[in-house]
N, CA, C and O of each residue as an XYZ file, in Angstrom:
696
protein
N      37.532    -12.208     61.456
C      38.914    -11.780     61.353
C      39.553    -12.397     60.117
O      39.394    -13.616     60.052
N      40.422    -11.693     58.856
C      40.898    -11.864     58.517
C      42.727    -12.441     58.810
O      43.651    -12.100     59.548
N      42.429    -13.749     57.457
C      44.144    -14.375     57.795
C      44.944    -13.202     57.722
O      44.755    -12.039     57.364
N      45.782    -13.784     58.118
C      46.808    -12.650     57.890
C      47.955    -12.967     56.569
O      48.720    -12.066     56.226
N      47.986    -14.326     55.883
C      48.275    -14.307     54.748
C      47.162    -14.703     53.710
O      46.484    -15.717     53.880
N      47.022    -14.002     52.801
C      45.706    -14.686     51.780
C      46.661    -15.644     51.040
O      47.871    -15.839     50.927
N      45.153    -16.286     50.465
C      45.958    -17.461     49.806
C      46.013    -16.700     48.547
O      45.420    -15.662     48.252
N      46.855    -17.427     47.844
C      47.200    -17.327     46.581
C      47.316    -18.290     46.007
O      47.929    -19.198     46.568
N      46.698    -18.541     44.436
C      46.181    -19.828     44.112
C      47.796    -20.112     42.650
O      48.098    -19.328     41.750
N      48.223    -20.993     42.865
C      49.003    -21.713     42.250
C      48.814    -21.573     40.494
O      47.921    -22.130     39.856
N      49.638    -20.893     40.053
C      49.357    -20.631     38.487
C      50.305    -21.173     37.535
O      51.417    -20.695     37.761
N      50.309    -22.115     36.397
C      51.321    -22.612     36.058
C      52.242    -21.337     35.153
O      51.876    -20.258     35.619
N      53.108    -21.153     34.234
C      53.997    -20.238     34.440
C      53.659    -19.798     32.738
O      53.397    -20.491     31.756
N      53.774    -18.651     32.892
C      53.550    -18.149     31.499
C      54.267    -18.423     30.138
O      55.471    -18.193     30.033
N      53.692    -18.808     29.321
C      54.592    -19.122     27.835
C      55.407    -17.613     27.404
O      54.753    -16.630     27.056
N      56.449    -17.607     27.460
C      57.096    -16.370     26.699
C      56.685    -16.594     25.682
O      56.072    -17.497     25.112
N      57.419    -14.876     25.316
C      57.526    -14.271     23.688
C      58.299    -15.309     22.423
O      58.064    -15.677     21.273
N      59.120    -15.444     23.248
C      59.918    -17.091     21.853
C      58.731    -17.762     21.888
O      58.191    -16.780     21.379
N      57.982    -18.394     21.995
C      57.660    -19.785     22.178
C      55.900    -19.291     21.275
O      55.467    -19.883     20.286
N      55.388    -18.426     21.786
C      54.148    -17.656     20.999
C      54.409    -17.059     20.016
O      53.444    -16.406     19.620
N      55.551    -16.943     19.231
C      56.062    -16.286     18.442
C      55.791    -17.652     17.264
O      55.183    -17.551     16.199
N      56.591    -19.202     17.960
C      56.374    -19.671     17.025
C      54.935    -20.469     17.157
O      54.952    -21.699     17.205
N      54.303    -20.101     17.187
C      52.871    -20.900     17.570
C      51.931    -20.130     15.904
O      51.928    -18.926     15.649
N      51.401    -20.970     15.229
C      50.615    -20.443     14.182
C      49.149    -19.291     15.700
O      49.013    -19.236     16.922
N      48.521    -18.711     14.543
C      47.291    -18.122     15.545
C      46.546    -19.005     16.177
O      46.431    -18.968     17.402
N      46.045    -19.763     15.547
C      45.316    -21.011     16.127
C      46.249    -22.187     17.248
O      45.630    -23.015     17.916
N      47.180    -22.120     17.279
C      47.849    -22.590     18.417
C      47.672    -22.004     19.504
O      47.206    -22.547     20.506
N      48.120    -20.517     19.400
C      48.212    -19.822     20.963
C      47.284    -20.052     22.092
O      47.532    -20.268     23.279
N      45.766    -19.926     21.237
C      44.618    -20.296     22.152
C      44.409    -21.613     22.812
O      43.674    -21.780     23.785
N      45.136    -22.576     22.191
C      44.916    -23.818     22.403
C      46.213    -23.741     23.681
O      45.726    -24.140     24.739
N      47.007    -23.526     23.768
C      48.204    -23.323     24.575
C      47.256    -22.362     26.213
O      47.356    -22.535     27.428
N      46.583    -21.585     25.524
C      46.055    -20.651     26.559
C      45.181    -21.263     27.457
O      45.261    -21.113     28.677
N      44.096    -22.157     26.714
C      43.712    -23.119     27.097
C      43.981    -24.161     27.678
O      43.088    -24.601     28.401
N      45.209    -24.900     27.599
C      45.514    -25.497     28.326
C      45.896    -25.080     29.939
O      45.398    -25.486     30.989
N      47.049    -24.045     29.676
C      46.985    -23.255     31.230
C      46.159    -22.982     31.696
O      46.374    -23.003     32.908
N      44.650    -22.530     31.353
C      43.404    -22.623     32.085
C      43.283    -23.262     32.808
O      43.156    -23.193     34.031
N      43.325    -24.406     31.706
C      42.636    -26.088     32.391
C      43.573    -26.659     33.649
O      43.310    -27.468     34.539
N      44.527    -26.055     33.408
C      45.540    -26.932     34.534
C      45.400    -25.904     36.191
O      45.292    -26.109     37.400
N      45.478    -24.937     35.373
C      45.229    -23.487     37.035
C      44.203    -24.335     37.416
O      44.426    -25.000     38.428
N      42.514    -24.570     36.546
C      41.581    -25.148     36.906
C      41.261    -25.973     38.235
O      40.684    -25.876     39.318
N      42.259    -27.139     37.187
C      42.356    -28.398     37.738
C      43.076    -28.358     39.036
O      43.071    -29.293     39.837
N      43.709    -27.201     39.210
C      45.066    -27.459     40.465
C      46.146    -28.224     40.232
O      46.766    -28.794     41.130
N      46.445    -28.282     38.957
C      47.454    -29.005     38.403
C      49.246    -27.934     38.534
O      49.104    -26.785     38.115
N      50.290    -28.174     38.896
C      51.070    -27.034     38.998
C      51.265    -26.980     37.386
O      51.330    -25.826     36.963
N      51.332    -27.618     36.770
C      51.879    -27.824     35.311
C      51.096    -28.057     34.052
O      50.030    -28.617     34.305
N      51.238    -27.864     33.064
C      50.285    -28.241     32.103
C      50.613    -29.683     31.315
O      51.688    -29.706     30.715
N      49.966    -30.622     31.275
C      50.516    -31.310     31.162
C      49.760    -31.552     29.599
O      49.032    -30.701     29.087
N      50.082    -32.852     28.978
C      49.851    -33.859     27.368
C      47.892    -33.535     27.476
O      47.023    -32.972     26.810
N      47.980    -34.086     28.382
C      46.043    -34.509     28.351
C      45.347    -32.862     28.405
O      44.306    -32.640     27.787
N      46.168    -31.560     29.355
C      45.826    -30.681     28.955
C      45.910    -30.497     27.591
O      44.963    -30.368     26.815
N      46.757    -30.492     27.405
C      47.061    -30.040     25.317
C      46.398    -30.812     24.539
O      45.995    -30.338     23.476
N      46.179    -31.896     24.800
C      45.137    -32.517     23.715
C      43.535    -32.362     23.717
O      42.654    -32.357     22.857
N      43.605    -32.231     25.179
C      41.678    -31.541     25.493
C      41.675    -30.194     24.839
O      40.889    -30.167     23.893
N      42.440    -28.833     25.091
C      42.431    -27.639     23.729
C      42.425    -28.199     22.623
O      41.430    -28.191     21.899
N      43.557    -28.788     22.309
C      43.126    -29.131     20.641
C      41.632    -29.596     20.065
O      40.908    -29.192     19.154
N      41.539    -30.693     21.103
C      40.083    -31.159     20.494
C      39.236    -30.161     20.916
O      38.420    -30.355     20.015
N      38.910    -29.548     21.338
C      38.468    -28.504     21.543
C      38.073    -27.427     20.017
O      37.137    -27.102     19.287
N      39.501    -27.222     20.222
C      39.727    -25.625     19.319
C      39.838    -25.955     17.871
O      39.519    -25.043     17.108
N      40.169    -26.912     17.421
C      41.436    -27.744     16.271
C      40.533    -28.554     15.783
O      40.297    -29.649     16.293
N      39.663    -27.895     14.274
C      38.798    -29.358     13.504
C      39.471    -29.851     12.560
O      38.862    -30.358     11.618
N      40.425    -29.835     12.571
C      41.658    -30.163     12.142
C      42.075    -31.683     12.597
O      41.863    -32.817     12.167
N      42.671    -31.188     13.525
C      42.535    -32.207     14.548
C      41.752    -33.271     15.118
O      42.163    -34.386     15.440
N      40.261    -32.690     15.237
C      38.899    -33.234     15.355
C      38.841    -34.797     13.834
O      38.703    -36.019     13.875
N      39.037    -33.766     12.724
C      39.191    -34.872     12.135
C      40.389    -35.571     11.797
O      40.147    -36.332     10.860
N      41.950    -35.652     12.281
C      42.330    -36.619     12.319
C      42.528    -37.719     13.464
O      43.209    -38.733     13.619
N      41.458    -36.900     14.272
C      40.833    -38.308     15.418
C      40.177    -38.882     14.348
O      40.518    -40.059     14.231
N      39.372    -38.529     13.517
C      38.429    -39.702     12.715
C      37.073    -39.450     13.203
O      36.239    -40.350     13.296
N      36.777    -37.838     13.615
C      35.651    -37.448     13.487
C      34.595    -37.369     14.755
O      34.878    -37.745     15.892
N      33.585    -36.924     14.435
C      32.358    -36.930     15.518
C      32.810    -38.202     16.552
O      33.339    -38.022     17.649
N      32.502    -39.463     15.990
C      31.826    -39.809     17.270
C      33.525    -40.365     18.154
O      33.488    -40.845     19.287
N      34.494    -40.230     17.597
C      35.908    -40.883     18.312
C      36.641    -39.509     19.228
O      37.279    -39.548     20.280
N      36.227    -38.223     18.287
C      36.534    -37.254     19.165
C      35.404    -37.048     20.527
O      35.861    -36.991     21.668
N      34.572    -36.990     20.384
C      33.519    -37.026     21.608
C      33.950    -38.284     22.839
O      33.689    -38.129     24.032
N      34.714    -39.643     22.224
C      34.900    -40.394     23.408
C      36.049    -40.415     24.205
O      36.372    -41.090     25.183
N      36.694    -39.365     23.456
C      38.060    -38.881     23.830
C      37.810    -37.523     25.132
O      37.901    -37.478     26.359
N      37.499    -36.660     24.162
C      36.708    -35.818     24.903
C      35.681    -36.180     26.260
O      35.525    -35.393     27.193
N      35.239    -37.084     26.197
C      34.692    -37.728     27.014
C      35.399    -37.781     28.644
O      35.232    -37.247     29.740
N      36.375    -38.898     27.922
C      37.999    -38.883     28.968
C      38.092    -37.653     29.704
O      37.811    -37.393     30.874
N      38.613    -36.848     28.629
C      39.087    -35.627     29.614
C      38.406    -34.485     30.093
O      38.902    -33.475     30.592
N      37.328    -34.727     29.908
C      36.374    -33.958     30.922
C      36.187    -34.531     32.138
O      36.016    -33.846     33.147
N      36.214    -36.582     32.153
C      36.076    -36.985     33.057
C      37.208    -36.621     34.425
O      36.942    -36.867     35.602
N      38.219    -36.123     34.038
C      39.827    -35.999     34.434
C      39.563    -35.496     35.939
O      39.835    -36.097     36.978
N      38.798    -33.894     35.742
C      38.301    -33.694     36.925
C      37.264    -33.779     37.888
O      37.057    -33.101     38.895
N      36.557    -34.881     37.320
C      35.634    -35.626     38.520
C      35.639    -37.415     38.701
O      34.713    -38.226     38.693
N      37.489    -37.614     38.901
C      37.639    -39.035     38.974
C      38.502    -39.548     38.034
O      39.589    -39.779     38.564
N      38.477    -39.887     36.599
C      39.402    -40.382     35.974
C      40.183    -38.995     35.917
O      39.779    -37.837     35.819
N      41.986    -39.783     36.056
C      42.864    -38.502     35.821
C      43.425    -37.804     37.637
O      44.312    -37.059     38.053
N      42.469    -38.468     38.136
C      43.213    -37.531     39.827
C      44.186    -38.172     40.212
O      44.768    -37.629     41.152
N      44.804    -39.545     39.717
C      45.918    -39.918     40.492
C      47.030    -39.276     39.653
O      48.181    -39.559     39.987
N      46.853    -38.460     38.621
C      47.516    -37.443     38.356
C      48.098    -36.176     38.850
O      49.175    -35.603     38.683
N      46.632    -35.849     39.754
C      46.719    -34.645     40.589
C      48.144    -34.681     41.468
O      48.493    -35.666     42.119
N      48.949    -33.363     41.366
C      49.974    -34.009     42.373
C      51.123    -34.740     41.633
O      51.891    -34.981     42.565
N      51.634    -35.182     40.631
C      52.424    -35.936     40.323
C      53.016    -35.276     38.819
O      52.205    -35.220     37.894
N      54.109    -34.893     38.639
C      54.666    -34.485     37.398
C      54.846    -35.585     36.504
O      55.453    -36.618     36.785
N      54.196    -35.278     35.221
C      54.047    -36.051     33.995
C      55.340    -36.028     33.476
O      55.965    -34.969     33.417
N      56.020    -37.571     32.919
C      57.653    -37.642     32.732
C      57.558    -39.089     32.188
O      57.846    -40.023     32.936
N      56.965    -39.415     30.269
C      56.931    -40.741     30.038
C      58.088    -41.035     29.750
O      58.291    -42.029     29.052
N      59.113    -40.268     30.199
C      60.651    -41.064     30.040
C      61.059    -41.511     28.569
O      62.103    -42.044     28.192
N      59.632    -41.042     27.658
C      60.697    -41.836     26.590
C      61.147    -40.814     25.446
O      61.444    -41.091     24.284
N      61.113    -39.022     26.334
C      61.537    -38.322     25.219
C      62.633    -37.521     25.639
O      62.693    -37.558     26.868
N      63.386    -36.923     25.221
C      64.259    -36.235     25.485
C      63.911    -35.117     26.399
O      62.931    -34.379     26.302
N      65.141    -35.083     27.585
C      64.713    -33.908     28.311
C      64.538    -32.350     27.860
O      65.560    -32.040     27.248
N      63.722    -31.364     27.922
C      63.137    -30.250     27.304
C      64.363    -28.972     28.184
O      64.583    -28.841     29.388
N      64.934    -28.233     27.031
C      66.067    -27.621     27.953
C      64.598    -26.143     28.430
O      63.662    -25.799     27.709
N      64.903    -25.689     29.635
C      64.805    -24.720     30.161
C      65.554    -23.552     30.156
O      64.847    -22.562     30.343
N      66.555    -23.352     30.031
C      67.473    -22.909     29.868
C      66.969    -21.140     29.846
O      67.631    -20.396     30.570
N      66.232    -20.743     29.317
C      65.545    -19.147     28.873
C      64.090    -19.381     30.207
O      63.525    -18.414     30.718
N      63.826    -20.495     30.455
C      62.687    -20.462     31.115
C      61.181    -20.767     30.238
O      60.154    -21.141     30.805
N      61.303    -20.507     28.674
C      60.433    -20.512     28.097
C      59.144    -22.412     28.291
O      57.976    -22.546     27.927
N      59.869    -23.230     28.822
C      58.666    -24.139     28.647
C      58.786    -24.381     31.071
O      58.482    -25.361     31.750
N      59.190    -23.362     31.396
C      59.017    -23.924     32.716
C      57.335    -23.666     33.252
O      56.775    -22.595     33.018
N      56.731    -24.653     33.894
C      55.208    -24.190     34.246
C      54.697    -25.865     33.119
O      53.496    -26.037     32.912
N      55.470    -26.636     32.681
C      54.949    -27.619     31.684
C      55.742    -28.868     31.813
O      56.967    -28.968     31.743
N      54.808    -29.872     32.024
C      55.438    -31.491     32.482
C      56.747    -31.258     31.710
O      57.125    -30.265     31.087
N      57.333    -32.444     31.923
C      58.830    -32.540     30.667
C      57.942    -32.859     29.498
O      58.024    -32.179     28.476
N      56.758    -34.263     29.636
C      56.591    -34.525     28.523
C      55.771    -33.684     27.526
O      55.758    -34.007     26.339
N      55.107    -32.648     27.959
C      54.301    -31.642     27.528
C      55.379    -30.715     26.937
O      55.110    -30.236     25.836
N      56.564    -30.388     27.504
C      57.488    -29.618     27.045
C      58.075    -29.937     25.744
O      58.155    -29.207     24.756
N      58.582    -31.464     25.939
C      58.958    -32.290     24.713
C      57.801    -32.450     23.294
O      58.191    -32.196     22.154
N      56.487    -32.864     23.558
C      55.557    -32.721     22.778
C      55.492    -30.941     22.028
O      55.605    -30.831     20.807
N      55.355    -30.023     22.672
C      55.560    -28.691     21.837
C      56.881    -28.571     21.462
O      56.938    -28.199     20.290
N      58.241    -28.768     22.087
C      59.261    -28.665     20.769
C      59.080    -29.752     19.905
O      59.673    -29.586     18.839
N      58.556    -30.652     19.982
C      58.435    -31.862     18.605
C      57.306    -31.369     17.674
O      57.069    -31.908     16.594
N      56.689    -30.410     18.113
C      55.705    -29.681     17.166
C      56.437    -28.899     16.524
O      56.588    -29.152     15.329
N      57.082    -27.774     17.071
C      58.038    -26.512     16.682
C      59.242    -27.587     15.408
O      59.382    -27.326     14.213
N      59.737    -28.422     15.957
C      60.779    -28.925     14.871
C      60.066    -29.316     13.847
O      60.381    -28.877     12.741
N      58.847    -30.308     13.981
C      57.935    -30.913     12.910
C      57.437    -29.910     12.032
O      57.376    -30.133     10.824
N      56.962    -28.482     12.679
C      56.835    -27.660     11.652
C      58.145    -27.349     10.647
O      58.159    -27.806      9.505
N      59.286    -26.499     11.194
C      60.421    -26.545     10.813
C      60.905    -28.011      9.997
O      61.698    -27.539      9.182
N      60.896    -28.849      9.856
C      60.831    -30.218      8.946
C      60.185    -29.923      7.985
O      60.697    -30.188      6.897
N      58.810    -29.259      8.002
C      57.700    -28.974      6.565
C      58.405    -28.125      5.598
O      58.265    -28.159      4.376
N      59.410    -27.128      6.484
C      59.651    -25.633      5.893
C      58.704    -24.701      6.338
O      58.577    -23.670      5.678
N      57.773    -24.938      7.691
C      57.098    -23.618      8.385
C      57.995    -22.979      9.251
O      59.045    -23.558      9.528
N      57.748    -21.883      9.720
C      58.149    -21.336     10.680
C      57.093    -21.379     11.783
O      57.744    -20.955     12.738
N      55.646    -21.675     12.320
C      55.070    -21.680     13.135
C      54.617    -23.037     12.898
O      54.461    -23.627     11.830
N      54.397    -23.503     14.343
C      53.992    -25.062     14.689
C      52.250    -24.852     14.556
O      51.736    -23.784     14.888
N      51.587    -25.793     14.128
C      50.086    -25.629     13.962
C      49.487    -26.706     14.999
O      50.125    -27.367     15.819
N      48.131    -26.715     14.761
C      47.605    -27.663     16.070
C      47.677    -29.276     15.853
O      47.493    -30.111     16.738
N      47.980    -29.534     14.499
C      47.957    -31.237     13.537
C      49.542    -31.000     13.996
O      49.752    -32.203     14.153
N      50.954    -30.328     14.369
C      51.910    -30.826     14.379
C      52.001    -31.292     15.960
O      52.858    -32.085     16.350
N      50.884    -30.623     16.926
C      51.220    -30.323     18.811
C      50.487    -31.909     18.687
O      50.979    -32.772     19.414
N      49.690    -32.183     18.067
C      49.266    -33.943     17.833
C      49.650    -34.696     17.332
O      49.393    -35.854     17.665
N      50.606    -34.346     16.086
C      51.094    -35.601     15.880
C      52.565    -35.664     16.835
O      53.370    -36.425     16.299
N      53.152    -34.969     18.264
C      53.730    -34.653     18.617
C      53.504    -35.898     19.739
O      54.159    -36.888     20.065
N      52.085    -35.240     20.193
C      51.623    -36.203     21.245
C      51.498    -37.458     20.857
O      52.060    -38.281     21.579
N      51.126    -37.716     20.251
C      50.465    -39.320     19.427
C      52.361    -40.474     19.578
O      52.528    -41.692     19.640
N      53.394    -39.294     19.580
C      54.377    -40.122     18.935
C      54.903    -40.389     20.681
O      56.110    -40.493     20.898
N      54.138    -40.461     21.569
C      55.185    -40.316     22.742
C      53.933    -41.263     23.654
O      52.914    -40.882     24.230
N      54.569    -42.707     23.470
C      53.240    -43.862     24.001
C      53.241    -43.629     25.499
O      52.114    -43.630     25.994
N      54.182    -43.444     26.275
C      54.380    -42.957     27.471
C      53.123    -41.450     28.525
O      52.750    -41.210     29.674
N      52.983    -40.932     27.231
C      52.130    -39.627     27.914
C      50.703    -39.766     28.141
O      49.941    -40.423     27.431
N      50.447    -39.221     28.997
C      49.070    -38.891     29.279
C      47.872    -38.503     28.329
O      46.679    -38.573     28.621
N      48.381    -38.110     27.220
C      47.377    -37.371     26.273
C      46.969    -39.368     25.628
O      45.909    -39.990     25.702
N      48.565    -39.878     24.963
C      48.180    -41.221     24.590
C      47.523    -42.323     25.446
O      47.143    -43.374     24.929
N      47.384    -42.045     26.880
C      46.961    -42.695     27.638
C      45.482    -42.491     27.691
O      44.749    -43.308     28.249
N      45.173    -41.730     27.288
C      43.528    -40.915     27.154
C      42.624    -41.737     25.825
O      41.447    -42.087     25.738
N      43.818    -41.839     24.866
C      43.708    -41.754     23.321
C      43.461    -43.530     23.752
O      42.375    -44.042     23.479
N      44.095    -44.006     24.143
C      43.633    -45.640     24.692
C      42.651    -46.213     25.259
O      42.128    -47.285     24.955
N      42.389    -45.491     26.102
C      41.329    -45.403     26.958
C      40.340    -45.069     25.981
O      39.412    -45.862     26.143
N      40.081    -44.262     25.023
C      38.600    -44.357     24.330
C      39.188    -44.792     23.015
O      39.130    -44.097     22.000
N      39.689    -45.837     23.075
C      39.448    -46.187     21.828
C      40.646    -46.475     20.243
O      40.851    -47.227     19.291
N      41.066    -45.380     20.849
C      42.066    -44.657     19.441
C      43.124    -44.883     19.604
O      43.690    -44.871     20.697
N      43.793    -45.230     18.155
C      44.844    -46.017     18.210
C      46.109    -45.030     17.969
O      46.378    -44.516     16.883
N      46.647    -44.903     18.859
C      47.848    -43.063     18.767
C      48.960    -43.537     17.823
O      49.682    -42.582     17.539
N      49.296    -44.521     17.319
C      50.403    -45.257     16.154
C      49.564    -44.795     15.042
O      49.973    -43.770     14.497
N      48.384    -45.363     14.537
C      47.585    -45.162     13.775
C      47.132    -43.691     13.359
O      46.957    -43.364     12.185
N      46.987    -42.961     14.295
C      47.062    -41.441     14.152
C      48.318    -41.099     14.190
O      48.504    -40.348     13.232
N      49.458    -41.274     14.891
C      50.520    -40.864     14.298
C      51.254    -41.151     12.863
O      52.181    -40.522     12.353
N      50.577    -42.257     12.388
C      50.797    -42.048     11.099
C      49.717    -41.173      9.571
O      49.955    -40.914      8.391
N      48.691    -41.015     10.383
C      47.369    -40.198      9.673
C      48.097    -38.588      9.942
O      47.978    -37.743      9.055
N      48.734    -38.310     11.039
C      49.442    -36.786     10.918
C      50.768    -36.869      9.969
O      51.046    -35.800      9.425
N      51.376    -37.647      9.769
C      52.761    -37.523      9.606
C      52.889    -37.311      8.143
O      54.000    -37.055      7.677
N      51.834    -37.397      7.373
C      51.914    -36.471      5.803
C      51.584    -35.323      6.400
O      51.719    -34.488      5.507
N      51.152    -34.649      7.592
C      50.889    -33.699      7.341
C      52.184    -32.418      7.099
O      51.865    -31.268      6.795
């Protein structure tokens, strides 16, 4: 016998048209990616450590201003570990390192994303806008993260190794 309600599995919330609009091409996927990883994970939200596992991922860009092969692999390392043990006392708990400004909702465009994940992509979007771009690239969604010691992505970046001051200043010519 079938339930009589099916389940329905928890999806974090779609990025609007503003927000992919300003994303270079190589961002979007990394963004897409992250909502993967978090539906994945059973996470309601996407949080920092999602966005920095796409980047390293997608972004050799990025790859090398970790400082290459073997510092991105121990990073990477981390957040693969996320869902079998390191990272579950996450599960369940909205990411909020308190030390960035609250992310307005207001259009809905960053709802489905921790605050601090929210705050990290508008600090990308302005950082581009600071260069004179109009689209945020995957070196601005990191040096975004790197600047916020509080988040999960920098908490990762500690954990193997890497010094997120030190990379936040290796992005910040960019």
């Amino acid at each position: 016998m079938q339930s009589p309600t099916p389940r329905v599995p928890r999806q974090p919330a779609v990025i609007r048209t503003g927000i992919d609009s300003r994303l270079t091409a190589e961002l979007v996927p990394v963004v897409a990616g992250a909502r993967r990883r978090a539906l994945r994970d059973g996470d309601r939200q996407i949080d920092t450590a999602h966005l920095l596992h796409s980047l390293i991922e997608s972004d050799p860009e990025v790859r090398t201003a970790l400082g290459g092969g073997p510092q991105a692999a121990r990073v990477l390392g981390y957040l693969v570990q996320r869902s079998i043990g390191y990272g579950l006392r996450w599960q369940g708990s909205v990411e909020d390192s308190g030390t960035l400004a609250v992310v307005r909702e207001t259009d809905g465009e960053l709802s489905g994303w921790s605050p601090a994940a929210g705050a990290a992509m508008e600090g990308a979007l302005e950082r581009a806008q600071l260069r004179g771009e109009a689209r945020a690239a995957g070196i601005d969604l990191l040096a975004s993260l790197a600047a916020d010691p509080g988040c999960r992505a920098v908490e990762v970046l500690r954990r193997a190794g890497a010094d997120a001051a030190v990379l936040s200043g290796r992005t910040a010519a960019g």
